[in-house]
C-alpha positions in Angstrom: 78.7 127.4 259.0 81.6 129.3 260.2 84.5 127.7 257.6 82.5 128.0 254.5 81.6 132.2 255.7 85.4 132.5 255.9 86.6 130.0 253.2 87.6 133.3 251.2 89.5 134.7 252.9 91.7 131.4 252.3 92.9 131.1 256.4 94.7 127.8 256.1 97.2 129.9 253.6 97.6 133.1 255.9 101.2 133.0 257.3 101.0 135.2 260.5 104.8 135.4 259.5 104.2 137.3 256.3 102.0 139.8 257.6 103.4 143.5 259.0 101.4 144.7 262.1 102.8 148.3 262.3 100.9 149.7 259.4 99.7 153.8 260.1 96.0 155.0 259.2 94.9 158.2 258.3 91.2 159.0 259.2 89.7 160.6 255.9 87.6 163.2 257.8 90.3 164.8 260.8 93.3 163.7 258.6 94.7 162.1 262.5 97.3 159.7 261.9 97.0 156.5 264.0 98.4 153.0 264.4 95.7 151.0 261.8 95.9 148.2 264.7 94.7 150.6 267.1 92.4 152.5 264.7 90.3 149.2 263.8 90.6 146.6 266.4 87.9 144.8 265.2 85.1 144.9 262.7 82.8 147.2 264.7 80.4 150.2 263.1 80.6 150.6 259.4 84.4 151.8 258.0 85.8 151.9 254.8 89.9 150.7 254.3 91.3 152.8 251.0 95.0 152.1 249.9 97.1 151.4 246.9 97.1 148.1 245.3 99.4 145.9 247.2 99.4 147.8 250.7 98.3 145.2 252.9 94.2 145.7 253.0 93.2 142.3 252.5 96.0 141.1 254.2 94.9 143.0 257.6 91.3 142.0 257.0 92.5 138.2 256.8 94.3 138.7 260.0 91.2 140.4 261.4 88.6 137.6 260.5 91.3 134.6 261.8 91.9 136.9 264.8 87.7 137.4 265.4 85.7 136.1 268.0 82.0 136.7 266.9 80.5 135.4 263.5 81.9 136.5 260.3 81.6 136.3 257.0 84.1 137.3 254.6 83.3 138.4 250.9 85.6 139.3 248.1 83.6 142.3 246.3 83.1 139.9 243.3 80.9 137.4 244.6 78.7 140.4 245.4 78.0 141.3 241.9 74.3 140.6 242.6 74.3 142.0 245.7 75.2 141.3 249.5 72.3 139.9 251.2 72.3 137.3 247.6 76.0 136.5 248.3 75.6 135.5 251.6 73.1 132.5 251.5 75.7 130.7 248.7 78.0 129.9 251.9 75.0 128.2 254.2 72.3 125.2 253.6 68.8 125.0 254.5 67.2 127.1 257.0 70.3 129.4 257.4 69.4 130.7 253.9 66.1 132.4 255.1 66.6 136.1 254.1 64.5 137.1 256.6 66.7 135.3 259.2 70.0 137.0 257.8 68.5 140.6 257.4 67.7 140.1 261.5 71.4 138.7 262.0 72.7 141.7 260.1 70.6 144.2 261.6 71.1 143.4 265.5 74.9 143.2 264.6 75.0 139.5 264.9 76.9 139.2 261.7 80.0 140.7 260.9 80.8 141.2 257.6 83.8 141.7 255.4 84.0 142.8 251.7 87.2 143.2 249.6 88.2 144.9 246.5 85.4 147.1 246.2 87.4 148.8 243.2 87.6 145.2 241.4 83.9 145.4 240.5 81.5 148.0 238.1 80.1 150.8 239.5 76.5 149.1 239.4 77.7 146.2 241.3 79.2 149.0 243.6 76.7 151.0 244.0 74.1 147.8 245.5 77.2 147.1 248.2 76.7 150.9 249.2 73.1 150.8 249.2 73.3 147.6 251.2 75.5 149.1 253.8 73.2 152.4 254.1 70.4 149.9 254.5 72.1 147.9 257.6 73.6 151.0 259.7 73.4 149.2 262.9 75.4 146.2 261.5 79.2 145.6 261.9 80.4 146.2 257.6 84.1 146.6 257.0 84.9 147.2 253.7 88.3 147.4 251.4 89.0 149.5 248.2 91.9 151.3 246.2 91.6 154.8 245.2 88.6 155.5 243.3 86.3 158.0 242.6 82.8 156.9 244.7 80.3 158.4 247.2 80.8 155.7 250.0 78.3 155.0 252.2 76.8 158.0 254.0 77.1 155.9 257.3 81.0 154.3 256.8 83.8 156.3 258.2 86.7 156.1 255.8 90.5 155.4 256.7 93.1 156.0 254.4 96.0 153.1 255.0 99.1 155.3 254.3 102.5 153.6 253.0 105.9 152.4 254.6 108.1 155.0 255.7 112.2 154.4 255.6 112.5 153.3 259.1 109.4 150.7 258.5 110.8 149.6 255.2 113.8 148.3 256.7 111.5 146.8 259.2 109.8 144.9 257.0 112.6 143.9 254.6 114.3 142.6 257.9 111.4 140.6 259.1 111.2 139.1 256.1 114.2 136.5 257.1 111.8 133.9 258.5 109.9 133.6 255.2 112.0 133.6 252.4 111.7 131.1 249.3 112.8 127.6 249.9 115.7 128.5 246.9 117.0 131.4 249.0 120.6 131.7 249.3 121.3 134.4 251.6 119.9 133.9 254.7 120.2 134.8 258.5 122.7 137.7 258.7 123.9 137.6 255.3 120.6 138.6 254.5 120.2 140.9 256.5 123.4 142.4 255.4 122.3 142.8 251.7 119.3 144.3 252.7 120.5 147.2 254.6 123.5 147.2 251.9 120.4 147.6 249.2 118.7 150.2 250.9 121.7 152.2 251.4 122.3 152.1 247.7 118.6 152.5 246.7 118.0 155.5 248.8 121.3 157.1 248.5 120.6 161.1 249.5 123.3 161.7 246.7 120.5 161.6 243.8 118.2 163.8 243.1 115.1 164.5 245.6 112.7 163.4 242.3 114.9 160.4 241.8 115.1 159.9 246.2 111.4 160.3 246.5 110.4 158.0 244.0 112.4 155.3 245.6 110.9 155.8 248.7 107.4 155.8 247.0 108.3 152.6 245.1 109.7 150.8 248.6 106.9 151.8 250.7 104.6 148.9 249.7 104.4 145.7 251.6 103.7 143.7 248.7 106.3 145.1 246.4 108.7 144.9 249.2 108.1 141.2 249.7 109.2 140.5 246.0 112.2 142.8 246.8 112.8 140.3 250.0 113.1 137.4 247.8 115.1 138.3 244.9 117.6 139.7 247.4 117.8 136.4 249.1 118.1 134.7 245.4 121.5 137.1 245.2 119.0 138.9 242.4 119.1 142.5 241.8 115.4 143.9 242.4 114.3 146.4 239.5 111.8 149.1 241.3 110.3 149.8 238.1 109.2 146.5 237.0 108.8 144.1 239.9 105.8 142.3 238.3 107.7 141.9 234.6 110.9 140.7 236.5 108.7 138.3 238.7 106.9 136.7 235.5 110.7 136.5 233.4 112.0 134.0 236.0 108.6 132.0 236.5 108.2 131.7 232.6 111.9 130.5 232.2 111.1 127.5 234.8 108.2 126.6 232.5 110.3 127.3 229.5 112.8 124.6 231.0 109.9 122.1 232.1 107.9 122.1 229.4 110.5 122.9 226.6 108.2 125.6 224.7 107.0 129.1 225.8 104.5 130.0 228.6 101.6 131.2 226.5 101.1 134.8 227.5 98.9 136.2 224.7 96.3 133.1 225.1 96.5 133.4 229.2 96.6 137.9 229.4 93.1 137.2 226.8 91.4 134.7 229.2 92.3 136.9 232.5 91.3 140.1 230.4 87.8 138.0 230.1 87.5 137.1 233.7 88.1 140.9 234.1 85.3 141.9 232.4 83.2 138.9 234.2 84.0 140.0 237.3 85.3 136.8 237.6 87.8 135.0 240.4 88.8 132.0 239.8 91.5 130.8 236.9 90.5 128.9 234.2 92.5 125.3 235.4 91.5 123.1 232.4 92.9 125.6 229.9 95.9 126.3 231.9 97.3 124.1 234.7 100.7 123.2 233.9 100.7 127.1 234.0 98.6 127.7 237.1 101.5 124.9 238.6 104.3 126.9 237.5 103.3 129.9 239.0 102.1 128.8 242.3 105.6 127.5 242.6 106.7 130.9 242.4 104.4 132.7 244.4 101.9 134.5 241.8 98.8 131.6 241.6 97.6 130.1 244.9 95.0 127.0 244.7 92.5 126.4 247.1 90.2 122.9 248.0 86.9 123.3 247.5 84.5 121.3 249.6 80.6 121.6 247.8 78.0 119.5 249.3 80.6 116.1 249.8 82.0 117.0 246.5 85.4 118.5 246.5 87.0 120.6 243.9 90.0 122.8 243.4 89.9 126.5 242.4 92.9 128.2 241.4 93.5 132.6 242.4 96.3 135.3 241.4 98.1 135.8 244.9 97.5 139.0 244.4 95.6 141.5 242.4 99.0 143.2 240.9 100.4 139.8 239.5 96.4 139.5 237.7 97.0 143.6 236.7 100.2 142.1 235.3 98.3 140.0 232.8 96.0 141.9 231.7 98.1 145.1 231.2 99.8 142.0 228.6 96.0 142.5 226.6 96.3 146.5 226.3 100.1 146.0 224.6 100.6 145.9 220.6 100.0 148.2 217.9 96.5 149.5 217.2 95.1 148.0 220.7 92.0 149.8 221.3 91.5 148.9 225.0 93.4 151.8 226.4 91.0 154.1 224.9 88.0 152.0 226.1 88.7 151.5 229.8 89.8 154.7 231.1 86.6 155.2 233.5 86.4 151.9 234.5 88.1 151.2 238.2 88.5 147.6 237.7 91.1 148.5 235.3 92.6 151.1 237.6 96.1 148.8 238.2 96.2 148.2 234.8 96.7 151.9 233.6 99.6 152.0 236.2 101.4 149.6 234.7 100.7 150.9 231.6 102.7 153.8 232.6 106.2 151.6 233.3 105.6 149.2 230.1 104.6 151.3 227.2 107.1 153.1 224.7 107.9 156.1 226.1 105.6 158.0 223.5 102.8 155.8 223.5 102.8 156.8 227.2 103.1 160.4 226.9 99.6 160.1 224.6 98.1 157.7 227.0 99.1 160.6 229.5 97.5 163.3 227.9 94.4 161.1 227.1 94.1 160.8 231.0 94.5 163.9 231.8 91.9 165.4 229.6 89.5 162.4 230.8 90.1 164.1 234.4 89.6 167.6 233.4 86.1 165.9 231.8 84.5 164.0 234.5 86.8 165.3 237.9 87.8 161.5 238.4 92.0 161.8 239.3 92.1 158.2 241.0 94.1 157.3 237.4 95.6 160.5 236.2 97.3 161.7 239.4 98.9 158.5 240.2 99.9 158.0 236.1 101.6 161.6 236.0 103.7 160.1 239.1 104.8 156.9 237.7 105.8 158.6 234.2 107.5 161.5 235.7 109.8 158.9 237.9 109.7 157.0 234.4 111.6 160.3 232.9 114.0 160.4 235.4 114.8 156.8 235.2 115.5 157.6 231.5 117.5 161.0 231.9 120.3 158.7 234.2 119.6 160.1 237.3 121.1 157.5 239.7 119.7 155.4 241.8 
């Protein structure tokens, strides 16, 4: 049963290429910083992975699973919605399913599991994942999240997966060069020379230490930096502040020029908002596949095949869970939109908000702020605020002309 308990974690996609090794943890508890390779060599004991959207969590538990020698099954937080032990017998056939039979696996450790995205799902659905991990102490559980405010299991030792620092980012933009798009046009040394001419621009020590350490904040995430990688190879000038808006501009003018009308963003942000609230995964194809096609060419959909019983089928994903954030931030724009004000304590929208910070009028984002704010002050939940403040504060100095 081994391919169908990994088939989530989409292995036949992962480009050993694309992913960074030299990632830093901090352990919650002692604060001591430590390679995350070294920190977690395998999925052993019960630990929890919390980083920012885009940092390279699911990315390290992919290359953890392909990399794993015992049984493992791997489980995007979604499909646990009704539980783990429930989510599990989906991926085997007939005596496999026997709950008794899995509990024992669990229990003795036979079993490795993985679950990612705990901050993609409601609290309920959370809260059965923590029970079930308290329940199976003795098993091997390791488990992803973003920022959020949550009593993790009593049993879980928590790491904190810190971002890029300057050195690493040039790393990374660098080892980049044997995975650029197919349309690149610097490659080799020239791009490696626009790179290091970028950075030296971007994080001039000229501007302001506000202005420098936003910068730095902005560059120190794998994901982001990969769309930097790209458009740099493209000869295309990468804007910090709007990475996801920039990458959806040039996908929607391909479709523009294949299809000869507009790529339907209100009707396609309202169906992902919906699968957002479903705690759905998988893209709505029949609605939207000369879309879906579109953007897999440029990176931001991936499809996957499906085999059920003999039967196969396709299923379509968001790359990533910014380029979905991306969307759905697309359904909390326009005048008199209510679903700022009814989302702000739910952590499935947590990506959302941040966006929210870099897209709305300056004004509307000031009142978003202060609604925020005075939500924190209420329940002591800063996971959005904090973060917010940060983004709109860089926002301001962006606006004021402070170079960069």
């Amino acid at each position: 049963f081994e391919p169908s308990l990994i088939a989530d974690a989409a292995l036949d996609a992962f480009d050993e290429a694309a992913y960074f090794p030299d990632s830093v943890v901090k352990e919650k508890a002692s604060g001591c910083q430590r390679p995350l390779r070294e920190a977690i060599p395998a999925i052993r004991g019960q630990i929890v992975l919390e980083g920012e959207s885009g940092i390279g969590k699911t990315m390290f538990l992919r290359s953890l699973v392909k990399r794993a020698r015992r049984v493992v099954v791997y489980l995007p937080a979604k499909k646990c919605v009704g539980g783990v032990l429930e989510a599990i017998p989906a991926k085997l056939h007939g005596p496999a399913q026997d709950p008794a039979f899995l509990r024992n696996l669990i229990y003795s450790g036979a079993l490795d599991i993985c679950i990612d995205g705990l901050n993609e799902v409601s609290a309920d659905a959370r809260a059965k994942i923590t029970g079930f991990v308290e329940s199976y102490f003795k098993g091997n559980i390791l488990m992803s999240t973003q920022p959020l405010e949550w009593t993790p299991p009593a049993t879980a030792k928590s790491y904190i997966l810190e971002p890029l620092t300057e050195s690493q980012i040039e790393t990374f933009l660098l080892s980049r060069k044997d995975s650029l798009p197919d349309d690149a046009q610097l490659v080799g040394d020239a791009y490696e020379q626009a790179c290091r001419h970028y950075l030296t621009t971007t994080l001039d020590p000229q501007q302001s230490p506000e202005a420098l350490a936003a910068m730095r904040q902005l560059l120190s995430n794998p994901m982001d930096l990969t769309l930097v990688a790209a458009m740099l190879a493209r000869r295309e000038t990468p804007d910090l502040f709007r990475l996801q808006q920039q990458q959806y501009r040039i996908m929607a003018k391909d479709y523009r020029e294949k299809h000869l009308h507009e790529f339907p963003l209100r009707q396609f942000a309202g169906a992902v908002y919906q699968m957002r609230l479903q705690d759905e995964d998988a893209l709505p194809v029949g609605e939207f596949a000369e879309e879906l096609q579109c953007m897999e060419r440029h990176k931001m959909a991936v499809s996957r095949s499906l085999d059920e019983g003999g039967k196969s089928r396709t299923e379509w994903h968001f790359r990533h869970d910014k380029i979905a954030d991306f969307f759905v931030v697309q359904a909390f724009l326009g005048p008199d939109n209510d679903k700022p004000e009814k989302h702000l304590g739910d952590t499935r929208f947590r990506g959302v908000y941040l966006q929210l910070a870099r897209l709305l009028p300056l004004d509307d984002a000031r009142a978003l702020e202060r609604r925020l704010i005075d939500y924190a002050a209420d329940t002591q939940d800063h996971t959005v605020s904090d973060t917010f403040i940060q983004l709109l504060r860089s926002r301001r100095e962006e606006n004021e002309g402070t170079p960069n």
